[in-house]
LUMKOL-809781 format. One line per field, with one value per residue (C-alpha): residue number from 1; residue in one letter; x, y, z. Coordinates in nm, 4 decimals. Last residue first. Layout:
<recs>
n	c(NUM / ...)
res	c(a / ...)
X	c(X / ...)
Y	c(Y / ...)
Z	c(Z / ...)
</recs>
This chain:
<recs>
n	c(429 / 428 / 427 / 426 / 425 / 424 / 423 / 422 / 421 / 420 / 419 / 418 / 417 / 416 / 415 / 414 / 413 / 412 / 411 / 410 / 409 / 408 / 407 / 406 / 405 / 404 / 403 / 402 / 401 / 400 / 399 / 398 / 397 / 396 / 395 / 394 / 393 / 392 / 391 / 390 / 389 / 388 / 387 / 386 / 385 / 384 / 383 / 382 / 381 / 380 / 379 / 378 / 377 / 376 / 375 / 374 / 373 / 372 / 371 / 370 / 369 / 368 / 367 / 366 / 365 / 364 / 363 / 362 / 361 / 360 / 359 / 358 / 357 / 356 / 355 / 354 / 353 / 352 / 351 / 350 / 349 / 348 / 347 / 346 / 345 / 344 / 343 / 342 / 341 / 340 / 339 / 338 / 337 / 336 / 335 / 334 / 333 / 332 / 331 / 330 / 329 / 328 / 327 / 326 / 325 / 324 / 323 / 322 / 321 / 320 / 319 / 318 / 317 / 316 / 315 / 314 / 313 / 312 / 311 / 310 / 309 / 308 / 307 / 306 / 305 / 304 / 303 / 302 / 301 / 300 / 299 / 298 / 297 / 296 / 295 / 294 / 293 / 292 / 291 / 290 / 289 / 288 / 287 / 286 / 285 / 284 / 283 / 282 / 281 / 280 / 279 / 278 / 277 / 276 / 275 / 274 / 273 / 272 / 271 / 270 / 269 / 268 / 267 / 266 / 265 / 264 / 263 / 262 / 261 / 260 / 259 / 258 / 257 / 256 / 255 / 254 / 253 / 252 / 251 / 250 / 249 / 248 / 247 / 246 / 245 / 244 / 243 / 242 / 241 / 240 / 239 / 238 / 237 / 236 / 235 / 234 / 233 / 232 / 231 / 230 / 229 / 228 / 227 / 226 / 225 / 224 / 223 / 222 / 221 / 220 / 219 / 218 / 217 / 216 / 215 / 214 / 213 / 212 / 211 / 210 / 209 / 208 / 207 / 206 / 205 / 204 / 203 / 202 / 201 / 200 / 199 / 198 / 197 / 196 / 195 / 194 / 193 / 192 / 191 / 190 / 189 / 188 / 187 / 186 / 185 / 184 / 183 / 182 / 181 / 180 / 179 / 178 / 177 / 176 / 175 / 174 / 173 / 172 / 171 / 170 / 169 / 168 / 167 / 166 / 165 / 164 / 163 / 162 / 161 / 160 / 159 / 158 / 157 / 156 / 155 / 154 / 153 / 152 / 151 / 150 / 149 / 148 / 147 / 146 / 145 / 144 / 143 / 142 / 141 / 140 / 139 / 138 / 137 / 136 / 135 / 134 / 133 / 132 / 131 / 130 / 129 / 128 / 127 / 126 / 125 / 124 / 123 / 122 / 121 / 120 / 119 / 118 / 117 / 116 / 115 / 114 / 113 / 112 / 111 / 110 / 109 / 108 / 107 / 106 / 105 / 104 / 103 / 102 / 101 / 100 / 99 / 98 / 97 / 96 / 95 / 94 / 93 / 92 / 91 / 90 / 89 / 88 / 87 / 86 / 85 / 84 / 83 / 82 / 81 / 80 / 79 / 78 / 77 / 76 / 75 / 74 / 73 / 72 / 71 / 70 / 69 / 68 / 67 / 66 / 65 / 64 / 63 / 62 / 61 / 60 / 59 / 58 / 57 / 56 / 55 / 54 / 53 / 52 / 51 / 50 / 49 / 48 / 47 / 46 / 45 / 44 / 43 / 42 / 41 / 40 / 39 / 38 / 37 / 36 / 35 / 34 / 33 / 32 / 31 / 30 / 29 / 28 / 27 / 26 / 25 / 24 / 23 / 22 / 21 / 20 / 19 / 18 / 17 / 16 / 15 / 14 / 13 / 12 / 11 / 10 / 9 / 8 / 7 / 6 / 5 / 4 / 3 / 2 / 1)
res	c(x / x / x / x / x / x / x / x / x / x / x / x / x / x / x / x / x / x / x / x / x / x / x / x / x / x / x / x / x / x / x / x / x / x / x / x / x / x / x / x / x / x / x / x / x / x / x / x / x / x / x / x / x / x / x / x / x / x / x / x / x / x / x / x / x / x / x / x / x / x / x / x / x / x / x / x / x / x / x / x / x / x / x / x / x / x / x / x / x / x / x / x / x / x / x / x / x / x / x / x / x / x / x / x / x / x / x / x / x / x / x / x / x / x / x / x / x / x / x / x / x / x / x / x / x / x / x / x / x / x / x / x / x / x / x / x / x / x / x / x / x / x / x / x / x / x / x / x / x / x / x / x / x / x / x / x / x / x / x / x / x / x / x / x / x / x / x / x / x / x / x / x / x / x / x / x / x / x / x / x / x / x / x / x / x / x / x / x / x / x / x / x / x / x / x / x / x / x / x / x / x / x / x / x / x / x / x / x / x / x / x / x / x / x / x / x / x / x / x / x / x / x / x / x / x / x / x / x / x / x / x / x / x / x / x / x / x / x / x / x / x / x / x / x / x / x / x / x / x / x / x / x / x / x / x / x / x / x / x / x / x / x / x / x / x / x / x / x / x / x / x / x / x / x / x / x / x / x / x / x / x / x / x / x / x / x / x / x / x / x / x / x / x / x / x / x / x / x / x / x / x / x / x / x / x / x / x / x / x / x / x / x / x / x / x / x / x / x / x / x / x / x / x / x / x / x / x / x / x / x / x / x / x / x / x / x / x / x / x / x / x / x / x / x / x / x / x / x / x / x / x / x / x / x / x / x / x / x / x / x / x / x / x / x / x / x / x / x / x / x / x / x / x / x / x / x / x / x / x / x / x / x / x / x / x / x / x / x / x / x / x / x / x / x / x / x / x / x / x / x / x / x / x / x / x / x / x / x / x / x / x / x / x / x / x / x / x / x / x / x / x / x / x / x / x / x / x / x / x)
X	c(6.7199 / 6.4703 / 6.0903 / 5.9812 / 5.6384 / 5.6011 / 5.9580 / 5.7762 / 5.5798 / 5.8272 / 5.8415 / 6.0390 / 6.3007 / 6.5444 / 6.9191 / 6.9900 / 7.2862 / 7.6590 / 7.8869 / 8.2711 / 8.2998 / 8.3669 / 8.6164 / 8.8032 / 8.7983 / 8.8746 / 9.2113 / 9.3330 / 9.5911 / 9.5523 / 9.5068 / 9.1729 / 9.1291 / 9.1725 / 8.9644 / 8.6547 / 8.6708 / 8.6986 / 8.4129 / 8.2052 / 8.3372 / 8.2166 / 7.8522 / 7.8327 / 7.9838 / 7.7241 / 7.5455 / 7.8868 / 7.8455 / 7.6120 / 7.7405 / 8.0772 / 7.8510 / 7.7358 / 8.0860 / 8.2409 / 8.2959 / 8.3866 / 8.6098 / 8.7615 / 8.7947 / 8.9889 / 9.2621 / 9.2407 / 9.3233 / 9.5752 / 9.7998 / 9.7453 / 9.8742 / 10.1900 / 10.2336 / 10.5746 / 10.6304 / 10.7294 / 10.4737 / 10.2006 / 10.3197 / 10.2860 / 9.9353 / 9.8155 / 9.9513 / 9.8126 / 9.4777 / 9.4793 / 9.5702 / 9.2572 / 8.9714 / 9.1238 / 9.0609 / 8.7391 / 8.5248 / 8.4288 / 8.5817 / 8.4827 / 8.4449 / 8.8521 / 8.9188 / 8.8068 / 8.9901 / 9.3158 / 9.2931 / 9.2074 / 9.4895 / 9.7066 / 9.5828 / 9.6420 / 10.0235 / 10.0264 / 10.2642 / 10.4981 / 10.5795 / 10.8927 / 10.7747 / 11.0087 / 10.9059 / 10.5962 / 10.7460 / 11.0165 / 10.6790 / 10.4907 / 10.7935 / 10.8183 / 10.5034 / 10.4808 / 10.1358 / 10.2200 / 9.8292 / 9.7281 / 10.0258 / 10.0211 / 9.6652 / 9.8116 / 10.1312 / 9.9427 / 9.6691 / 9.9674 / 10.1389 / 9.8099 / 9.7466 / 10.0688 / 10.0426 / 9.6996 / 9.8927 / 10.1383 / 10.5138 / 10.6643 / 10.6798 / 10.8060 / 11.0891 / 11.0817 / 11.1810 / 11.5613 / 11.5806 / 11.2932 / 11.4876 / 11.6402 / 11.7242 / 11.7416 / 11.4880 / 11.4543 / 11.7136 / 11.5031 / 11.4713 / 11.8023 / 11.9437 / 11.7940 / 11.9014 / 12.2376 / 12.2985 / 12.1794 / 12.4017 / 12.6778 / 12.5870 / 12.5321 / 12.9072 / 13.0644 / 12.8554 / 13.0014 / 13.3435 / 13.5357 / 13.4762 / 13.6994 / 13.4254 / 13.2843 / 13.4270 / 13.5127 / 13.1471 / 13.0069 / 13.1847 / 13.1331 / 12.8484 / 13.1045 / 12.9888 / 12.8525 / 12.6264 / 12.3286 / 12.1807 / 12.5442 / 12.5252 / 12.1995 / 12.2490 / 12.5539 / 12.4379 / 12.1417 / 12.4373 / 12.5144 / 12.2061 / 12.1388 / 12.5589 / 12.4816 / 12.1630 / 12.3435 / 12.4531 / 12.6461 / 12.8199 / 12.7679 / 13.0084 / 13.3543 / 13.2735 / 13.1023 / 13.4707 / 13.6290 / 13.3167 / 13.3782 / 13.6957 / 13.5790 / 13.2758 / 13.4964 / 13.7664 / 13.4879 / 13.3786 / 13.7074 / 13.7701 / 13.4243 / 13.5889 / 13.4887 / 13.4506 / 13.2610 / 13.1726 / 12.9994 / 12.9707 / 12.6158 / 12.5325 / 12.7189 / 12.5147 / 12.1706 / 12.2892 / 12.3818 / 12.0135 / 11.8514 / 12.0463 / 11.9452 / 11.5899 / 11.6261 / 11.7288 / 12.0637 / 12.3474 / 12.4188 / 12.4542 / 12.7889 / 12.9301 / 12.7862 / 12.9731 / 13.2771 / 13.3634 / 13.2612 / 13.4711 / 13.7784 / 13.7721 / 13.9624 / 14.2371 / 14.4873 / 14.4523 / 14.2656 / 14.2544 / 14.0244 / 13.9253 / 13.7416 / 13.5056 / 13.4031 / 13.3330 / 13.1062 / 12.9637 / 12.8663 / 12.9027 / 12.8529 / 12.7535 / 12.7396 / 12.9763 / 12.7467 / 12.9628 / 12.8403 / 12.5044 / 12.2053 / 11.9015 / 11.6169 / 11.3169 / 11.0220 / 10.7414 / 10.3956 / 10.1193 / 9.7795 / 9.7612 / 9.9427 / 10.2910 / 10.5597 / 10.4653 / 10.6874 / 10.7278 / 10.4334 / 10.3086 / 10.0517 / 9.8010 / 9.7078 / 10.1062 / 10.0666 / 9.7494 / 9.4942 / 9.4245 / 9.3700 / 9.7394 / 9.9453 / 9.9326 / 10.3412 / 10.1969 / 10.1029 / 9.9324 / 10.1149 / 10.1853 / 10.4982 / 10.5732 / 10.2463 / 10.2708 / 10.5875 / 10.4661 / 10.1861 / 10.3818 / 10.6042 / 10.9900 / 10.9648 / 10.7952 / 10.5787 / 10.5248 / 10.4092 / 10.3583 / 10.1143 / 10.0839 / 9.7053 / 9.6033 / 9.8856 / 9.7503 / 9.4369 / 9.5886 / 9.8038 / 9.5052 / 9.2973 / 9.5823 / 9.6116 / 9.2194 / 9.2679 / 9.5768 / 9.4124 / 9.1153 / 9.2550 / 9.5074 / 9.2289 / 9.0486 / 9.3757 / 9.4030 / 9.0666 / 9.1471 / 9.4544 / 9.2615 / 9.0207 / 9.2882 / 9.3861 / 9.1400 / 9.0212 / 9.3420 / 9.3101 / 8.9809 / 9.0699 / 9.3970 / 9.1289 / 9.1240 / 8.8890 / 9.2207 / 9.0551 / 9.3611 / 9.3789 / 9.0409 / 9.0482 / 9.3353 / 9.1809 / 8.8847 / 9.0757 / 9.2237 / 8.9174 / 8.7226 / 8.5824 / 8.2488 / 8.2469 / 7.9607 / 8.1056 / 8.3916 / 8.1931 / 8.0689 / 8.4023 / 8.5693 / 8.2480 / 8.2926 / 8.0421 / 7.8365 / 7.5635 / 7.6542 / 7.7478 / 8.0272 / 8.2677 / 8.2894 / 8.6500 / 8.5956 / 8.2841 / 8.3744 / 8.7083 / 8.5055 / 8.2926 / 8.5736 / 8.7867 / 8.4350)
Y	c(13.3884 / 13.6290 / 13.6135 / 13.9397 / 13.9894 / 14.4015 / 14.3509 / 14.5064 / 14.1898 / 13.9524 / 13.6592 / 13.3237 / 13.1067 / 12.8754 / 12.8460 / 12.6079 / 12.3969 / 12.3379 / 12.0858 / 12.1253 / 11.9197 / 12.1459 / 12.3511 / 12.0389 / 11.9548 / 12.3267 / 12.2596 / 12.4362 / 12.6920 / 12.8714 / 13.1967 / 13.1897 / 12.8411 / 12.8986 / 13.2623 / 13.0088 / 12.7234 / 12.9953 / 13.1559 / 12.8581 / 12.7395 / 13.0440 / 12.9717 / 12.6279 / 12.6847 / 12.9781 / 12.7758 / 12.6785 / 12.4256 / 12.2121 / 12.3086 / 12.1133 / 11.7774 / 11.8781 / 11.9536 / 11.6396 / 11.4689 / 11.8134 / 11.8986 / 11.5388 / 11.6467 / 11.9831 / 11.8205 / 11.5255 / 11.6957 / 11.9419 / 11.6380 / 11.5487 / 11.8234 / 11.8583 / 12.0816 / 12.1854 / 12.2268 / 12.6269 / 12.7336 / 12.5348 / 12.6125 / 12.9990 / 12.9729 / 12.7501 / 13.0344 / 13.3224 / 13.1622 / 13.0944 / 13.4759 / 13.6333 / 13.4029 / 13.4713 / 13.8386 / 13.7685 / 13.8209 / 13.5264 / 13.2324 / 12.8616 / 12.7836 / 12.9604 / 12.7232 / 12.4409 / 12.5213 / 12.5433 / 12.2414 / 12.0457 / 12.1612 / 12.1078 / 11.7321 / 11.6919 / 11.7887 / 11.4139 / 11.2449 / 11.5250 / 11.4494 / 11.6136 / 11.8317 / 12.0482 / 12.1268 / 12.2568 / 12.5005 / 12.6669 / 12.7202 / 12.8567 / 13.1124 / 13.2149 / 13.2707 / 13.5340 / 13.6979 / 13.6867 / 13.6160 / 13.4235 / 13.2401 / 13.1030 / 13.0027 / 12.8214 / 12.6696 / 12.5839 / 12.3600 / 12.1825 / 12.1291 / 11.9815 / 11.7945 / 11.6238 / 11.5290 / 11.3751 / 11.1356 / 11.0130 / 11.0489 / 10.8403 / 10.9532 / 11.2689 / 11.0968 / 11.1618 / 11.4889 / 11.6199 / 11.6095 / 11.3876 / 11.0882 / 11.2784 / 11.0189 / 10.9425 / 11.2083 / 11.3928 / 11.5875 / 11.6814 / 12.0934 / 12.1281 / 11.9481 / 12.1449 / 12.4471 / 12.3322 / 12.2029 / 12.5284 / 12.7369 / 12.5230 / 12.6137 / 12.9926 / 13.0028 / 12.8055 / 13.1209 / 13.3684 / 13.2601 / 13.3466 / 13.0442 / 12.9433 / 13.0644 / 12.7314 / 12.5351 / 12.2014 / 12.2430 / 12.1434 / 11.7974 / 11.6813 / 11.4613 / 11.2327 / 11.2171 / 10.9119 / 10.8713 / 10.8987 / 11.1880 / 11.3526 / 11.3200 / 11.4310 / 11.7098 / 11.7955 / 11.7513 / 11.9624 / 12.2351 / 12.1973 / 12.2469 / 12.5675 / 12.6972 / 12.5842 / 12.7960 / 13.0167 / 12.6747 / 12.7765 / 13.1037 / 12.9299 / 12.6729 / 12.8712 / 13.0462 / 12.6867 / 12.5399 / 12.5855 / 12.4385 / 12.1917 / 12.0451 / 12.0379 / 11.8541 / 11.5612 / 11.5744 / 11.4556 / 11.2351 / 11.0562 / 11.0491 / 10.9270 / 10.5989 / 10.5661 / 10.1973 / 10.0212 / 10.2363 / 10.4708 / 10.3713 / 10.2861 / 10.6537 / 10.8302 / 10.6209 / 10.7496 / 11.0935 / 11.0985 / 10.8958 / 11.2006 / 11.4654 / 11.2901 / 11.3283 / 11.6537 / 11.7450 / 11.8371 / 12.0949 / 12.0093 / 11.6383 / 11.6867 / 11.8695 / 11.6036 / 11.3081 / 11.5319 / 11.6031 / 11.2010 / 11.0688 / 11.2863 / 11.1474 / 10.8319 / 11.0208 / 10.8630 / 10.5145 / 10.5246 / 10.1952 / 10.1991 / 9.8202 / 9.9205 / 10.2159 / 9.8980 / 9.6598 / 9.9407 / 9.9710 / 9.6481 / 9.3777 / 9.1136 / 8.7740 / 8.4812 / 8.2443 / 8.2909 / 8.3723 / 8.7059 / 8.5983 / 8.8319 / 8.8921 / 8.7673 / 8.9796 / 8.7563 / 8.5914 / 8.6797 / 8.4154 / 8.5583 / 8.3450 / 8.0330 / 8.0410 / 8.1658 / 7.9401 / 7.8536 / 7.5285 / 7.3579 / 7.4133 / 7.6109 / 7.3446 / 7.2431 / 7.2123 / 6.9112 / 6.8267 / 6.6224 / 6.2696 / 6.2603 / 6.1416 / 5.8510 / 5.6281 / 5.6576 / 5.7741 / 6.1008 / 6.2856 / 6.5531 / 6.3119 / 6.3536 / 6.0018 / 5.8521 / 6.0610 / 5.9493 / 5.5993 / 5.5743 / 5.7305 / 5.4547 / 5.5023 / 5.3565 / 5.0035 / 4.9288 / 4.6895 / 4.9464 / 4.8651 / 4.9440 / 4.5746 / 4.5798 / 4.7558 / 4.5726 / 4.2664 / 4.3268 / 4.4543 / 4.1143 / 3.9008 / 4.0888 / 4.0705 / 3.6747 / 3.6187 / 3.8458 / 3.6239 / 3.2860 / 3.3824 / 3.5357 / 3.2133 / 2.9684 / 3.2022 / 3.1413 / 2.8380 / 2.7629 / 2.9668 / 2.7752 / 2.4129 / 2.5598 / 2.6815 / 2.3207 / 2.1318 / 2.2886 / 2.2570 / 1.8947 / 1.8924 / 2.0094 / 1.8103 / 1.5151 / 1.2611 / 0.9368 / 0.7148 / 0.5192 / 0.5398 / 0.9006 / 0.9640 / 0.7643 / 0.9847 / 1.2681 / 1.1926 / 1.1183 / 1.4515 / 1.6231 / 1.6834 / 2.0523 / 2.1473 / 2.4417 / 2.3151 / 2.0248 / 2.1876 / 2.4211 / 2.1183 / 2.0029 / 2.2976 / 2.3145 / 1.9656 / 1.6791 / 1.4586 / 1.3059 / 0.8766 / 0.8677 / 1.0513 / 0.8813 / 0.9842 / 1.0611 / 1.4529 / 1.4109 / 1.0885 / 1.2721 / 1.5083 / 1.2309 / 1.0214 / 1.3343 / 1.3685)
Z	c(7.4885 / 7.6111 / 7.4051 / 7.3572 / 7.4819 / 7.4970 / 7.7301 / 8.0348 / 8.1361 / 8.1134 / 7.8944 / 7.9297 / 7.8037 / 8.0214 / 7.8611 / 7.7510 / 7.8941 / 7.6767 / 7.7398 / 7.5917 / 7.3262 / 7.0928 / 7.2602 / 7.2913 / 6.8825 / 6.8152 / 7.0042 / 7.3447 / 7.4551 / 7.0994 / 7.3045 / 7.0873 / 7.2333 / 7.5675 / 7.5892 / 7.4151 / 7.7147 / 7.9689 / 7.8266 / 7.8081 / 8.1509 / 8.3379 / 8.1511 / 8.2625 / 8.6053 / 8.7183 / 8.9703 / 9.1473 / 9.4138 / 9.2152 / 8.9196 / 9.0006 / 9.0362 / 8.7114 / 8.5438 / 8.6459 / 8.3036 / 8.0844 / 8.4214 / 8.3214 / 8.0114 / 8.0326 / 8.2353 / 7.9631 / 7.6860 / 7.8190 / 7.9590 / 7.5783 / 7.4422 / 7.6482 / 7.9833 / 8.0443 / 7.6666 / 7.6656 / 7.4844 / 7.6733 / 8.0241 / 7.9348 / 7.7891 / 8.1017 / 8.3400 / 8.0573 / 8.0614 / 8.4575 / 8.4984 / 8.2542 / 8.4375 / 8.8075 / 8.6843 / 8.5386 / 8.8596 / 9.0883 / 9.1515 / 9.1561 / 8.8023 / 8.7828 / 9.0484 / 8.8551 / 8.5262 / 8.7533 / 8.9359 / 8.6280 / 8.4617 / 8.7375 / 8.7273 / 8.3946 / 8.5061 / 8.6272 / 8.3830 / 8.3956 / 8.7232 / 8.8885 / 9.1357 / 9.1191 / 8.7118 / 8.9038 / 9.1351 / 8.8424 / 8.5992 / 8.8615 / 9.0197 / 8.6272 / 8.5891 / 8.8995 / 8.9416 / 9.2976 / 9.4756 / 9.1732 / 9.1418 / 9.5287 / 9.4630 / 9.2044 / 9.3547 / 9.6334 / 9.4735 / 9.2866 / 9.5908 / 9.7938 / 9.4637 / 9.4979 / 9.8584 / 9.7732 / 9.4863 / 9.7248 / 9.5822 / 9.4427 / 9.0391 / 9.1727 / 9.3728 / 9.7538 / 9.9217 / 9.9382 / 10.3057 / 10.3152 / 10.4735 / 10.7594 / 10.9512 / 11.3195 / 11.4357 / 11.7801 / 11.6818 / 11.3518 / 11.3940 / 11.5699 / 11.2558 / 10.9852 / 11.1527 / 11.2174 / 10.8349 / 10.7067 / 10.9372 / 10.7729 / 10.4370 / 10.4936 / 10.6447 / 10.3697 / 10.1571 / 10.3756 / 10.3578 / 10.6789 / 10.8853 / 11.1900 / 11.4563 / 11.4619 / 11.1845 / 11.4042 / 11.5827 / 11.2782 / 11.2154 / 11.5746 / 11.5124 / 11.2970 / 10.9038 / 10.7632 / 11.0468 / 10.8360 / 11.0450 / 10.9822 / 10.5952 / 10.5710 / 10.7618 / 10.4903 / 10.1817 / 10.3466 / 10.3893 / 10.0411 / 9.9039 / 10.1200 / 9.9751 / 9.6347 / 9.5340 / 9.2856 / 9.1133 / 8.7910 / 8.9712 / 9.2918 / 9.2780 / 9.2374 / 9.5505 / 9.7213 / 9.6232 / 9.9968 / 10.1420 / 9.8904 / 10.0019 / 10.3833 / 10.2302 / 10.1018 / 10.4000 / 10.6075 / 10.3945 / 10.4188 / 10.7830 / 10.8265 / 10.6162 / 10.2422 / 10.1291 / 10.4024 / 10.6704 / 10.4958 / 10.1183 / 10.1559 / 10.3195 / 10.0478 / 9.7697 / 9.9464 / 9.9790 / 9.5786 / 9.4891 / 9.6535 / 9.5251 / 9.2138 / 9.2669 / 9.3764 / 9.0159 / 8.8913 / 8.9122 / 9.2655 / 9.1878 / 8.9903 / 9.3124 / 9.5440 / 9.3407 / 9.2776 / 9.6551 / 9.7415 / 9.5042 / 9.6201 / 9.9342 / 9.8209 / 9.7068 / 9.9942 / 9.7536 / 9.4624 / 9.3992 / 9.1568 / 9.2180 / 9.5181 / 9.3646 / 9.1423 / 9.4108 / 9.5808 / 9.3046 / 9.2357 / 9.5058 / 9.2610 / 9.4074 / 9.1161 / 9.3401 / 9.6613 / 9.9260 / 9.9697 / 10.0112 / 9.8873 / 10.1043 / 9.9076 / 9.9199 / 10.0624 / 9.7766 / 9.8132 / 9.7141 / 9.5846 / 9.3432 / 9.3299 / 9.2439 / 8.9648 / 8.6638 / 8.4086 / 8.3745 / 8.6161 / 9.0090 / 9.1113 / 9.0721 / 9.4253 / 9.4513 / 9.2623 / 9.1034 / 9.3047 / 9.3115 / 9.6909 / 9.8139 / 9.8350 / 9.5390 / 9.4454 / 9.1227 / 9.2300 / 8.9968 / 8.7953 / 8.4824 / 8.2349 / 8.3285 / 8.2355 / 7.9076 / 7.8251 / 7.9180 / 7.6544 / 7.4197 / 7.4097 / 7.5083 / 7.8679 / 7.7156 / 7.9270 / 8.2492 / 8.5253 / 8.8807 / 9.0700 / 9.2657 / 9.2406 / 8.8964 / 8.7277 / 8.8794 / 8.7149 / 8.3948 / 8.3975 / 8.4403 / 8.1552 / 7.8939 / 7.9672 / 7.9091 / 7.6247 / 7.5082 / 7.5473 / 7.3868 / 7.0888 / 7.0774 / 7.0918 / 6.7635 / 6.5662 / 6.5930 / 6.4944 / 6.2060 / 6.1314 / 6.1886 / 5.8936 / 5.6755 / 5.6446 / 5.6007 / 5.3169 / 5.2098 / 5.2433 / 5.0911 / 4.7384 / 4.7573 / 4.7880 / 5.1365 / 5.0163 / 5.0605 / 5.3156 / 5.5698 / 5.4881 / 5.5892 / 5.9153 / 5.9654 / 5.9472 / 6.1351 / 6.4442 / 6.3635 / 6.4008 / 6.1255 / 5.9583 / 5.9255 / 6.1042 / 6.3224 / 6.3725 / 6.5044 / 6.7220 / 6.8892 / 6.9893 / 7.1101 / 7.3369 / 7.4757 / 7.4701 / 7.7114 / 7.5380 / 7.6351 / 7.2807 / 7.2915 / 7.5679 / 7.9080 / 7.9699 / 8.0965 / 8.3154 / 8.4743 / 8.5926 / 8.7840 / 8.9475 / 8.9745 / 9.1948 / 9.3864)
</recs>
């Protein structure tokens, strides 16, 4: 077999058996180098031909090295493709972007992004995906124990108790929301800051102030004693704080506070907190417990008469962002009543909270336009809505309660024509 092979590459030209190289030489035209130096041995080689020459055996060259290097080129990509390893240069594009890949490139896996695509700068998470509150760790170098690190570096020494006094005096001339916040801080201090010896000292100091108190706070002595049932059901202040004051108490506003702080306590034994002391923040509060207020406070006005009740009930509530829905309240229960006397009242109610700011213009706005929207599902319960609301709509806007824009766009109905047989055929409008 070896001659057989060997037979095939020595045979000489003229037995037919040629090369490929060799017929694309002839081809070309050009001459081996046999032929060359046949040539030269003549003398019938020219310059002219030389060059000729030449440039042909460099663009043969040439096309052998093509070859040879895509043949190469396909061998290494194949082994590439095999062994997975990567021979480029690591500051071409080409790898930047192989490195800045999500696939895997260990070859595990189905192809698929990482982290099924939540992953990447700047992105919190797949959808849906809720993260746990983080406790934080003391011994993390970035801690900051805040106030209570503060309150610390004061060093106030035996005068400690003193915070406490001032923080529930300041809070007594704001909102409930702040009362709030002031209960909440005396609870996180408990224990860790301020010892039970220290609050304790705290309200015994303004017992003693409530006469001094009361002249900017008239309601002191019932905030204070909730300041003070709060305290207790927080354990901040020892069970036994009330029964030190029993029958020592000669003040009759220290007395109204601590009858306060019984009362509320009998009534929530059975509770360990009392968390709605002060109630919850205007803004979280749930929306039907608000309307049940606001309902109140007007049926509560129409019985009384009392603006002045109104205006203190709603600025309680503390959300100014949902007095549209007192307006609507009101306009609707005006629809619903009968006789103009609920009519006269709600103008003067919505008159009063528009002087004074409590309601703004476009709180206004959209109480009136969301009756506008609902107005025939309201008919439905009260046949006599449209007309009701067209002389509401026209008492609000010469009290100046309401724009000329509003009024015109409240909804109108026509009203049905017919004849009877006494009017001599006038047509009623």
């Amino acid at each position: 077999m070896a001659t057989e092979i060997e037979a095939w590459t020595t045979a000489p030209q003229n037995d037919g058996v040629f090369s490929l190289e060799k017929e694309q030489d002839e081809l070309d035209g050009s001459y081996g180098s046999e032929d060359l130096n046949e040539l030269e041995v003549n003398g019938n080689w020219t310059p002219q031909e030389k060059a000729l020459h030449e440039a042909r055996l460099k663009a043969k060259a040439k096309r052998r090295l093509r070859k040879s290097s895509s043949r190469d080129s396909t061998r290494e990509s194949l082994s590439e493709s095999v062994s997975g390893e990567l021979s480029t240069d690591p500051h071409s594009p080409k790898s930047k972007n192989a490195v800045n890949d999500r696939k895997s490139r260990t070859g595990k896996g189905r192809g698929l992004p990482k982290k099924g695509g939540a992953g990447g700068k700047g992105v919190w998470g797949a959808a849906g995906m809720v993260y746990e509150v983080e406790e934080p760790d003391a011994k993390d170098p970035n801690y900051d124990e805040s106030a209570q690190m503060l309150l610390k570096e004061l060093n106030l020494g035996h005068h400690r108790y003193e915070f406490s006094s001032l923080a529930v005096s300041l809070s007594l001339e704001g909102k409930a929301s702040h009362r709030e916040l002031t209960s909440r801080l005396l609870s996180d201090l408990s224990g860790k800051v301020l010892s039970e010896r220290d609050m304790s000292r705290a309200f015994d100091k303004i017992l003693k102030e409530l006469p001094d108190l009361i002249l900017d706070t008239p309601e002191a002595p019932q905030m204070l004693g909730q300041f003070i049932a709060r305290a207790i059901a927080d354990h901040a202040l020892p069970m036994s704080f009330l029964d030190c004051y029993k029958g020592k108490v000669d003040c009759d506003h220290a007395r109204a506070a601590l009858d306060r702080a019984a009362v509320l306590l009998s009534m929530k034994r059975e509770i360990m907190r009392l968390d709605n002391v002060w109630g919850v923040g205007g803004g979280q509060r749930p929306v039907k417990h608000l309307i049940k207020e606001m309902n109140l406070l007007l049926k509560e006005y129409l019985v009384s008469g009392e603006l002045s009740e109104a205006e203190h009930c709603l600025r309680d509530l503390e959300v100014p962002h949902f007095h549209h829905e007192l307006v609507y309240e009101a306009v609707v229960m005006v629809l619903e009543s009968t006789g103009d006397t609920a009519i006269q009242m709600m103008v003067k109610l919505l008159k009063a909270f528009w002087q004074t700011g409590l309601i703004t213009l476009d709180q206004m706005n959209r109480g009136f336009q969301r009756v506008y929207d609902e107005l025939p599902e309201i008919n439905l319960d009260a046949p006599h809505s449209h007309s009701i609301m067209e002389t509401f709509v026209d008492l609000c806007y010469q009290e100046s309660v309401i724009t000329k824009q509003l009024r015109d766009f409240c909804p109108t109905r026509g009203r049905k024509r017919f004849v009877s047989e006494g009017d001599g055929g006038i047509v009623k409008i």
